[in-house]
PASEBA-1860 file (N, C-alpha, C; in nm, 3 decimals):
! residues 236
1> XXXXXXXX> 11.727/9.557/6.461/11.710/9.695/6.504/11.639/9.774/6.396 ~ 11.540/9.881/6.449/11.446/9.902/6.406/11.534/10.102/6.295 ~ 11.566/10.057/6.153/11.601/10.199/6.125/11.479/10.318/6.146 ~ 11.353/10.289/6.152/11.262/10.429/6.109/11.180/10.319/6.194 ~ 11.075/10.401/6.181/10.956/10.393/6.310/10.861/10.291/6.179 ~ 10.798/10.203/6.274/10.690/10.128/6.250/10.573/10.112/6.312 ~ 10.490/10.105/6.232/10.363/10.105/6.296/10.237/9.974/6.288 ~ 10.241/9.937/6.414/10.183/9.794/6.409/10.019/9.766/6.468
9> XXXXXXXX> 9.961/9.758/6.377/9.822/9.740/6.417/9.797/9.685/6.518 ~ 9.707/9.751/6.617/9.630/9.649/6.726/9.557/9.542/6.682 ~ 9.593/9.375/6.711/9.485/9.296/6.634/9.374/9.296/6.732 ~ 9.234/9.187/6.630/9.110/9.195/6.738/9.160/9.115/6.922 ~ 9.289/9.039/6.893/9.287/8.938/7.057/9.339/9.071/7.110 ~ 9.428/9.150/7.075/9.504/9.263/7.146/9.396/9.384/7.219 ~ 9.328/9.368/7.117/9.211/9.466/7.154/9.131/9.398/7.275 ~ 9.077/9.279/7.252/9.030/9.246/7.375/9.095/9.238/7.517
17> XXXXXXXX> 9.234/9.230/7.463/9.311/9.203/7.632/9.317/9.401/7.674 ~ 9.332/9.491/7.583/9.333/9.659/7.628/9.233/9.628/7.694 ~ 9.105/9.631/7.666/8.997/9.675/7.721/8.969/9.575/7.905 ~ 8.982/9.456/7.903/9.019/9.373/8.006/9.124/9.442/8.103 ~ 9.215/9.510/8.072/9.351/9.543/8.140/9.292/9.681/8.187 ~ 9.273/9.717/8.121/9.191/9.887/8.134/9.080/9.877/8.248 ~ 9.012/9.770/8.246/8.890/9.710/8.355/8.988/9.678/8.505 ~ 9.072/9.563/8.437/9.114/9.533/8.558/9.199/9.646/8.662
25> XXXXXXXX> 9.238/9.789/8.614/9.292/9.893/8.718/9.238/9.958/8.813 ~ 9.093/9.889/8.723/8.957/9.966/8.844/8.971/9.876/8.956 ~ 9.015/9.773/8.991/9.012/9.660/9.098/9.118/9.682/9.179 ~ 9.082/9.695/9.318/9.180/9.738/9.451/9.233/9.587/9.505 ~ 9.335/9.564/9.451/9.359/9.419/9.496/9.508/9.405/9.542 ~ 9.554/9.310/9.592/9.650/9.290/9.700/9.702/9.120/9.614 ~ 9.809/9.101/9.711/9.885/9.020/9.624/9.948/8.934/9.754 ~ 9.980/8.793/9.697/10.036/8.705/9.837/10.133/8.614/9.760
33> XXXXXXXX> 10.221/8.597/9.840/10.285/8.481/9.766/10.356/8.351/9.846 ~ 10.371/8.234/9.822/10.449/8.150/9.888/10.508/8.060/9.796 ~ 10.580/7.999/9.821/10.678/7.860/9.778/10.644/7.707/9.793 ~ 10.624/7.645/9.674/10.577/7.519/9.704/10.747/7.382/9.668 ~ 10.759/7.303/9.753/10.839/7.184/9.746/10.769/7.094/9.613 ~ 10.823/7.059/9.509/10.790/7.029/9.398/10.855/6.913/9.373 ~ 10.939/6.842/9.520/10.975/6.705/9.470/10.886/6.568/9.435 ~ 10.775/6.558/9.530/10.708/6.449/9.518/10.610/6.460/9.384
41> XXXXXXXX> 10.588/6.570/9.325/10.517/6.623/9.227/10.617/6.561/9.081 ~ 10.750/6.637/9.098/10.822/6.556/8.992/10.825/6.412/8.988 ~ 10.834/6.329/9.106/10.828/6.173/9.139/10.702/6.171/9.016 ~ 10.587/6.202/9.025/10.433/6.168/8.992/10.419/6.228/8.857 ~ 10.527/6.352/8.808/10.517/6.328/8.655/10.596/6.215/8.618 ~ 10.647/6.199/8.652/10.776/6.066/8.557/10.676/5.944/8.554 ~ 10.623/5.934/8.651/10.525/5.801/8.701/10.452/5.827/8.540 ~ 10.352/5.952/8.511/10.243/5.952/8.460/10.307/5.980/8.310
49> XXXXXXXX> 10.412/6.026/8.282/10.496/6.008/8.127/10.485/5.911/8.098 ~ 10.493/5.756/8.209/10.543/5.653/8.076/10.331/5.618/8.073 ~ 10.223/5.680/8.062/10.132/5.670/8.023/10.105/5.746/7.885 ~ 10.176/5.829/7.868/10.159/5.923/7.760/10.090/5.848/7.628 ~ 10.223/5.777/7.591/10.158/5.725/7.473/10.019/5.623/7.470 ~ 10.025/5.553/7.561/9.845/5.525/7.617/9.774/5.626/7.573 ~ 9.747/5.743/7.640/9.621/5.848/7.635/9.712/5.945/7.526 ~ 9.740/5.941/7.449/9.819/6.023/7.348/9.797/6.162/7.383
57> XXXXXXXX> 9.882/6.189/7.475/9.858/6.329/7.533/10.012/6.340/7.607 ~ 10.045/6.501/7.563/10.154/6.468/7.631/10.138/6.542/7.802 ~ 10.199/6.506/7.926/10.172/6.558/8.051/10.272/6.625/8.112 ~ 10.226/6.752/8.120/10.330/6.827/8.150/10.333/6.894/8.325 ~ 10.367/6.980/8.387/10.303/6.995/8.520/10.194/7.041/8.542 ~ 10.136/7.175/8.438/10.071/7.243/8.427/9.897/7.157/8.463 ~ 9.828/7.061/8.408/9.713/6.970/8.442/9.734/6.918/8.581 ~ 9.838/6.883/8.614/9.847/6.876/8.799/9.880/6.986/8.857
65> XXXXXXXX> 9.897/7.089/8.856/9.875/7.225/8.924/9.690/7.264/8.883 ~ 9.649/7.277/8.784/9.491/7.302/8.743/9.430/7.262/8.818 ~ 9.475/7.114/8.847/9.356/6.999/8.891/9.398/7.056/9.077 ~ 9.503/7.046/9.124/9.517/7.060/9.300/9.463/7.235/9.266 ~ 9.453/7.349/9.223/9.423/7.459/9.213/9.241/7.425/9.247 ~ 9.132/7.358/9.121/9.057/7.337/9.101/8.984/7.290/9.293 ~ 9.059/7.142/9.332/9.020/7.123/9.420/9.022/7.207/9.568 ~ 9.095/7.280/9.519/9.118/7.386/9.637/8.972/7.462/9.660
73> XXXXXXXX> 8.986/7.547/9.482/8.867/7.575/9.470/8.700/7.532/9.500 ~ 8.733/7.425/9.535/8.581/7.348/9.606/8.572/7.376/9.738 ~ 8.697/7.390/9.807/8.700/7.443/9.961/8.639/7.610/10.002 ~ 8.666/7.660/9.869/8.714/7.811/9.875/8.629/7.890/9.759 ~ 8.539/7.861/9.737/8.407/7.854/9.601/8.443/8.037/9.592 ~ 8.440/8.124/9.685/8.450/8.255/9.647/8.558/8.297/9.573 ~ 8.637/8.185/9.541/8.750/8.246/9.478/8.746/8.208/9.355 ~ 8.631/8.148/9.304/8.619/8.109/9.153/8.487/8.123/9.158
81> XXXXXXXX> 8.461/8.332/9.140/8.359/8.377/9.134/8.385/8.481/9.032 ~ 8.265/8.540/9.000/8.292/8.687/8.930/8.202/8.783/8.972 ~ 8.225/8.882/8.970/8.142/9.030/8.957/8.029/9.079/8.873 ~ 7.920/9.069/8.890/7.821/9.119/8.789/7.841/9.264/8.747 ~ 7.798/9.284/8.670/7.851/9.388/8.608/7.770/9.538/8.688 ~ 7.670/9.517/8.705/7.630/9.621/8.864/7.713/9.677/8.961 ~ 7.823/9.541/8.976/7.913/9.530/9.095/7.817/9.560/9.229 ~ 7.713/9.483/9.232/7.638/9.465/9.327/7.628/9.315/9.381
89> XXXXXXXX> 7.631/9.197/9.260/7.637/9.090/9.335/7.781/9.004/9.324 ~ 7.826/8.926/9.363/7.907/8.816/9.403/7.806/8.668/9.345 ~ 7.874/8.602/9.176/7.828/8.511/9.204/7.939/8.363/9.207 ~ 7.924/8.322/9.278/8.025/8.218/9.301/7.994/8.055/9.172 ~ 8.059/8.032/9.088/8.046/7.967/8.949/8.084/7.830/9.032 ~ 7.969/7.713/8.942/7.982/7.600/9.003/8.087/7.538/8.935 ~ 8.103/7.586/8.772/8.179/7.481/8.722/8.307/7.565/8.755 ~ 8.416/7.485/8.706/8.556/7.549/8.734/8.644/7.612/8.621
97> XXXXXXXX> 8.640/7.670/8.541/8.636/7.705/8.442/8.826/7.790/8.412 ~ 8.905/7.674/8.409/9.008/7.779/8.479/9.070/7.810/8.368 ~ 9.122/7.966/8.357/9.213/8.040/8.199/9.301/8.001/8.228 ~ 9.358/8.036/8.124/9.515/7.993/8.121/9.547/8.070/8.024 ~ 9.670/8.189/8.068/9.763/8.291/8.001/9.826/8.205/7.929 ~ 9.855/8.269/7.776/9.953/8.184/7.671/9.963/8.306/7.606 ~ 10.105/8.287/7.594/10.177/8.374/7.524/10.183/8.338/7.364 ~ 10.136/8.390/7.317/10.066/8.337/7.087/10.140/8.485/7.039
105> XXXXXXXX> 10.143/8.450/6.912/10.253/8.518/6.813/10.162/8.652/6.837 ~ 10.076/8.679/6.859/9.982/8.807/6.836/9.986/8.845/6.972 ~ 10.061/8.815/7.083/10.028/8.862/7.210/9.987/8.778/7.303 ~ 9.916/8.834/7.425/9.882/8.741/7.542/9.743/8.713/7.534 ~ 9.675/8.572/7.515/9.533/8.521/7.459/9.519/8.476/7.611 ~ 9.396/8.444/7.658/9.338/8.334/7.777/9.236/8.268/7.793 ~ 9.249/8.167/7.679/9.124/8.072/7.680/9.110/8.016/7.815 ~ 9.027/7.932/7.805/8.994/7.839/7.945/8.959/7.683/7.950
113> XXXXXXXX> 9.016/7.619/8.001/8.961/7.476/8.029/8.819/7.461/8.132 ~ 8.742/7.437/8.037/8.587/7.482/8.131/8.587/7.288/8.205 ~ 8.477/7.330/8.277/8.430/7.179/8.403/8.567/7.139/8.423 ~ 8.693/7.168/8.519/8.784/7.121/8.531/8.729/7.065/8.696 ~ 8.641/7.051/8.714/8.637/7.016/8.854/8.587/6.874/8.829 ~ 8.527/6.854/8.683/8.499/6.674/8.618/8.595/6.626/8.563 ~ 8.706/6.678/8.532/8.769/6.643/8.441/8.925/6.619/8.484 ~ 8.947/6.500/8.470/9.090/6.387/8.534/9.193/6.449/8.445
121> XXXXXXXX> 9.320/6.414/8.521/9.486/6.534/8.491/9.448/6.461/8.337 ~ 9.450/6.357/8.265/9.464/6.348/8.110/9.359/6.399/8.046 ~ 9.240/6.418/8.101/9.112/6.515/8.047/9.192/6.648/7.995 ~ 9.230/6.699/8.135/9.241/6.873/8.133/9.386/6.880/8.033 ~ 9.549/6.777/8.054/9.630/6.768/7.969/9.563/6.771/7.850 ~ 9.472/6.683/7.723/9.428/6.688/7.636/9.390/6.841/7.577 ~ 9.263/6.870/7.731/9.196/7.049/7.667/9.364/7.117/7.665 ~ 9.462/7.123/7.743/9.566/7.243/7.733/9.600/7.204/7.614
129> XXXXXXXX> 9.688/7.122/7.581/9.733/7.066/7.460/9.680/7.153/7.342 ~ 9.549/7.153/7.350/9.425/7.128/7.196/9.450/7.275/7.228 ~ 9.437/7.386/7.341/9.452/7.524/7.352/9.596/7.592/7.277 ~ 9.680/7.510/7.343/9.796/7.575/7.331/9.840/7.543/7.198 ~ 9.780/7.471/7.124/9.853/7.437/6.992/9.742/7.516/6.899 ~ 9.590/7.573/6.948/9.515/7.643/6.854/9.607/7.767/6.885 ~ 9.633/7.820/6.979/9.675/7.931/7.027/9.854/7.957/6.968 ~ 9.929/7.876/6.953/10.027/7.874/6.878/9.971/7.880/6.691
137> XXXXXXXX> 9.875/7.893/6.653/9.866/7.924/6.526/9.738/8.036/6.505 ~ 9.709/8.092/6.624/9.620/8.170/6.611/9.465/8.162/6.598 ~ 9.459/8.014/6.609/9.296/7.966/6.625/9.265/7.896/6.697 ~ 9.276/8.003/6.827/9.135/8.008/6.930/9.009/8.016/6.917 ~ 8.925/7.916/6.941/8.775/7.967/6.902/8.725/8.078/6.998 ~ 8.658/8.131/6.991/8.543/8.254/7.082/8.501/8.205/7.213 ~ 8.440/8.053/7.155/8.375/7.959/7.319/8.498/7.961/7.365 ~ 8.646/7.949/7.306/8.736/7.936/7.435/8.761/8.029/7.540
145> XXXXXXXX> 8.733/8.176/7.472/8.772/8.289/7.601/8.658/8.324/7.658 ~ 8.525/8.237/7.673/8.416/8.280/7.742/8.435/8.211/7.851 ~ 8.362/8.290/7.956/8.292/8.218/8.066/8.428/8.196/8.173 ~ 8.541/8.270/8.198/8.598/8.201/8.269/8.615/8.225/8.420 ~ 8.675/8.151/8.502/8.602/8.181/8.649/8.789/8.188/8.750 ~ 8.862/8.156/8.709/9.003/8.177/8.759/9.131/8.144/8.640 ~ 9.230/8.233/8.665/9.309/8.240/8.585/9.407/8.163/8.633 ~ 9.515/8.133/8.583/9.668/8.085/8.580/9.745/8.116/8.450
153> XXXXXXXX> 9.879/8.179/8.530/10.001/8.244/8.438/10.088/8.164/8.462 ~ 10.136/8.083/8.322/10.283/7.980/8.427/10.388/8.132/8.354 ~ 10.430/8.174/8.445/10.547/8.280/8.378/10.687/8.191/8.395 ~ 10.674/8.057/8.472/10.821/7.991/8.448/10.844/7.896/8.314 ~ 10.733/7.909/8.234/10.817/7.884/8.106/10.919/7.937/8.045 ~ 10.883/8.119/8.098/11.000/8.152/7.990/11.095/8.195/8.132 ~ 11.135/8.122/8.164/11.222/8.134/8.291/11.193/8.285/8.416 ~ 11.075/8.269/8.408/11.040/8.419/8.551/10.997/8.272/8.654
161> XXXXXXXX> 11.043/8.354/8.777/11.040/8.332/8.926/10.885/8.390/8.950 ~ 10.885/8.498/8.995/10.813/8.575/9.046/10.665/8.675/8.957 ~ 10.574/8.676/8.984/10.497/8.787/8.895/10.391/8.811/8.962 ~ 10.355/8.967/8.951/10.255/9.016/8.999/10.104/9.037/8.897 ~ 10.073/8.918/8.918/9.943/8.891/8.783/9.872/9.007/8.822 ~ 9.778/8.968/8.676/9.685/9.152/8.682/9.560/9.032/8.668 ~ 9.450/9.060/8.793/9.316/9.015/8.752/9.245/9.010/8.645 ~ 9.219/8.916/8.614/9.068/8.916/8.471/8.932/8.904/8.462
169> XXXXXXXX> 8.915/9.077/8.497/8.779/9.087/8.539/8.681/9.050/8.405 ~ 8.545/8.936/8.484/8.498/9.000/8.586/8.552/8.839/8.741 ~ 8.684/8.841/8.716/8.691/8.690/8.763/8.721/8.790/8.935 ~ 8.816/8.738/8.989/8.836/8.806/9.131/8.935/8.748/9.178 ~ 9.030/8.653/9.076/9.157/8.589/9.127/9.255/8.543/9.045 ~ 9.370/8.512/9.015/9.446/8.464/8.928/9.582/8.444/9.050 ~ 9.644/8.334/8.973/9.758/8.275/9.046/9.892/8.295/8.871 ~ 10.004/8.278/8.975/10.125/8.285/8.858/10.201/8.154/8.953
177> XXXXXXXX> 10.251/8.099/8.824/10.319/7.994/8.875/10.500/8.042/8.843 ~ 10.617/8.009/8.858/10.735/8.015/8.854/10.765/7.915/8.807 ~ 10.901/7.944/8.773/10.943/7.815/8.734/11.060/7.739/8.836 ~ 11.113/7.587/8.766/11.153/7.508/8.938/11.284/7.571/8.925 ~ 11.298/7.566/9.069/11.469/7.635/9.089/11.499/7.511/9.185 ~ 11.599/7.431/9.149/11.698/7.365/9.286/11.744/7.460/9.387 ~ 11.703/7.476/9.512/11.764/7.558/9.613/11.793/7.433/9.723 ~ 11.849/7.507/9.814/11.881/7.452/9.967/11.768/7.469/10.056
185> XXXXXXXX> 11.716/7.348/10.141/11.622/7.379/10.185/11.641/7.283/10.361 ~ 11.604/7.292/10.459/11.577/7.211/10.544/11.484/7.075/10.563 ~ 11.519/6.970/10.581/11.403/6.838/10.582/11.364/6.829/10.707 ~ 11.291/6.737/10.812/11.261/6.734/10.856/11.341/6.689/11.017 ~ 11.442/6.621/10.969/11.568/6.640/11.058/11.677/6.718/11.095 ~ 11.601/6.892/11.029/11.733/6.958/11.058/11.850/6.978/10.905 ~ 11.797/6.836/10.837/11.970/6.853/10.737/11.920/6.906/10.638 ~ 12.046/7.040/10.595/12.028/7.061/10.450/12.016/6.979/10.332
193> XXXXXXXX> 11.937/6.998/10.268/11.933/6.951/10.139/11.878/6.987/10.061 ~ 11.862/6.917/9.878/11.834/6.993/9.769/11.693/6.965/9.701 ~ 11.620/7.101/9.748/11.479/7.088/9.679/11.436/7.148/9.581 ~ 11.337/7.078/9.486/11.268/7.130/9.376/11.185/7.233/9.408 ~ 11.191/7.368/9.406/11.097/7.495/9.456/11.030/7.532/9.390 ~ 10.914/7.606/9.390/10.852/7.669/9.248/10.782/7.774/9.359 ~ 10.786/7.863/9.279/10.748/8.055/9.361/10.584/8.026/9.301 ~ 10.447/8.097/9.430/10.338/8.073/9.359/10.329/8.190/9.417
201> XXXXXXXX> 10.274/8.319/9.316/10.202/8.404/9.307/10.067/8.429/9.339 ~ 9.986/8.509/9.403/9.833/8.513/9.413/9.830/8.677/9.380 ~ 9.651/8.671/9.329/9.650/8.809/9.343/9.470/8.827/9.355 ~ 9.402/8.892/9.409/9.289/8.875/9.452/9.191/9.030/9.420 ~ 9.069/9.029/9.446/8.975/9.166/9.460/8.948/9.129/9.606 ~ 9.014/9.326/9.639/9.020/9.299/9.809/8.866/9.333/9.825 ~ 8.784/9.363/9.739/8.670/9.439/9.769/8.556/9.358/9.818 ~ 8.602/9.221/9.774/8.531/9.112/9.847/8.587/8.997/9.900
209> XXXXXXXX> 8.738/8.993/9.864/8.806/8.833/9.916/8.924/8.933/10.038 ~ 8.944/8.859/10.080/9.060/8.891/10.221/9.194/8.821/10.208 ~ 9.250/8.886/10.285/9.416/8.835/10.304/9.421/8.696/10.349 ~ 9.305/8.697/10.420/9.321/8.507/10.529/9.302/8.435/10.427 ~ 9.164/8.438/10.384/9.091/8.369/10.256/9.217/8.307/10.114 ~ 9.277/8.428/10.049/9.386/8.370/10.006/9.504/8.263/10.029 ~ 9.528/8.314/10.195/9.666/8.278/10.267/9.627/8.071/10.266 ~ 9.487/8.080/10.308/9.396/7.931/10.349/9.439/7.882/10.241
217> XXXXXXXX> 9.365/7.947/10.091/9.352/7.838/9.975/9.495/7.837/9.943 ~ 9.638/7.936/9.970/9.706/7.887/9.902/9.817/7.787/9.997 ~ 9.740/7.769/10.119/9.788/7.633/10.172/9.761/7.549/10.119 ~ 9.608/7.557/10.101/9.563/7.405/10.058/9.568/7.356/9.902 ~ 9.638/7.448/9.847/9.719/7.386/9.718/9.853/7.367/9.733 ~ 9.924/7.411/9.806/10.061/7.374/9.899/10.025/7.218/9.934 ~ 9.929/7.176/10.026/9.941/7.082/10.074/9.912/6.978/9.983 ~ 9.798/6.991/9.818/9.799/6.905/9.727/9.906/6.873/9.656
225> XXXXXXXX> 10.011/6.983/9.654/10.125/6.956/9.528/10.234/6.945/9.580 ~ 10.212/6.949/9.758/10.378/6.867/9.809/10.310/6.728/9.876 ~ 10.218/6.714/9.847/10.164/6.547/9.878/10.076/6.477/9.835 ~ 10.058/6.476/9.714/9.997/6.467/9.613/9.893/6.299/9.683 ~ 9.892/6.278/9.752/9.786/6.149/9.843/9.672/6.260/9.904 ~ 9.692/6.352/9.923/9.610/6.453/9.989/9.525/6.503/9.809 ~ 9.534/6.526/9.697/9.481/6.549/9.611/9.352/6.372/9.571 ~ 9.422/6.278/9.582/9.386/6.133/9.560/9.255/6.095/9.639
233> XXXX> 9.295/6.149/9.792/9.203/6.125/9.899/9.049/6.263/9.835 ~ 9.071/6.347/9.782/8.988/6.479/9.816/8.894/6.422/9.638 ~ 8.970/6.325/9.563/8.873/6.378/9.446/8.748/6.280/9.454 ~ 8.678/6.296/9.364/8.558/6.242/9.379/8.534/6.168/9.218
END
């Protein structure tokens, strides 16, 4: 507890996220959310742990949410676009360039794993890894917070359910992930039973993406990460 008042400098990452946050209030955007079944997903990390020490990387969920996000994104190209700064054109980015919110001793940073649409779950595990551990000591390079084309917040690390992400303009979308809750759920016969849940957040620029447009892609990452044969069949 704080006896007398302190006064704590804005650093340069803090400064960049004001001015971003300050941008992003100008954006009229809307928010969706649904629930994904996260059992067959846990089956397929345990599978891909005992590879770890093979590809010396460790695999966490986060590179199989990127990667079914990513492929979505090939269905749904307007949603891993940005705004020119005119705010006259819409350009829709080929590579996939997806941020990723991390919480670092100095605040909230969002580098990016760029070409994630080339790059296999131990590729993109490796780039998070190499992020999150520059970003746990404060050295992020510059190329990491350029260029990025969709965000992701896992807010269920530090145990949140639910969050209403704030866009990172000039992107036009960001997702929040939850963290897993065992609930009660119905199977396909009617009987209760106990599923792995995870809450997925959306949040969009209504000024060019729509309510359907969202509702679509965040089926079709629903349908990669509760059946992960549907991600297998789609990559290339």
């Amino acid at each position: 507890m704080l006896k007398e008042d302190k006064m704590i400098p804005i650093s340069s990452y803090a400064r960049t996220m004001v001015t971003s946050m300050t941008e992003s209030l100008k954006i009229p955007r809307f928010g969706f959310c649904d629930e994904v079944n996260f059992d067959r997903i846990m089956t397929m990390r345990v599978e891909l742990k005992k590879f770890e020490v093979t590809h010396s990387v460790r695999m966490s969920f986060m590179p199989i949410i990127i990667k079914a996000v990513s492929l979505a994104l090939k269905k749904f190209p307007k949603l891993n676009a940005v705004m020119d700064k005119n705010v006259e054109n819409v350009i829709c980015k080929a590579s996939h360039n997806i941020s990723i919110a991390m919480d670092t001793p100095e605040g909230l940073v969002v580098p990016n794993i760029k070409h994630c649409e080339q790059l296999t779950l131990w590729e993109i595990a490796a780039e998070l890894n190499r992020l999150q551990e520059a970003g746990s000591k404060m050295q992020i390079d510059p190329e990491d917070l350029k260029d990025g084309t969709f965000t992701l917040s896992n807010v269920g690390m530090i145990g949140g359910t639910y969050l209403v992400p704030v866009i990172m303009p000039p992107q036009l979308a960001i997702g929040a992930i939850g963290q897993i809750s065992k609930l009660p759920r119905f199977d396909r016969q009617g009987n209760v039973c106990a599923a792995s849940v995870v809450k997925f957040s959306w949040a969009a620029d209504h000024r060019v993406i729509d309510g359907a447009t969202v509702a679509r892609f965040s089926n079709q990452v629903k349908r990669y990460l509760e059946n992960p044969s549907n991600m297998i069949a789609d990559l290339r």
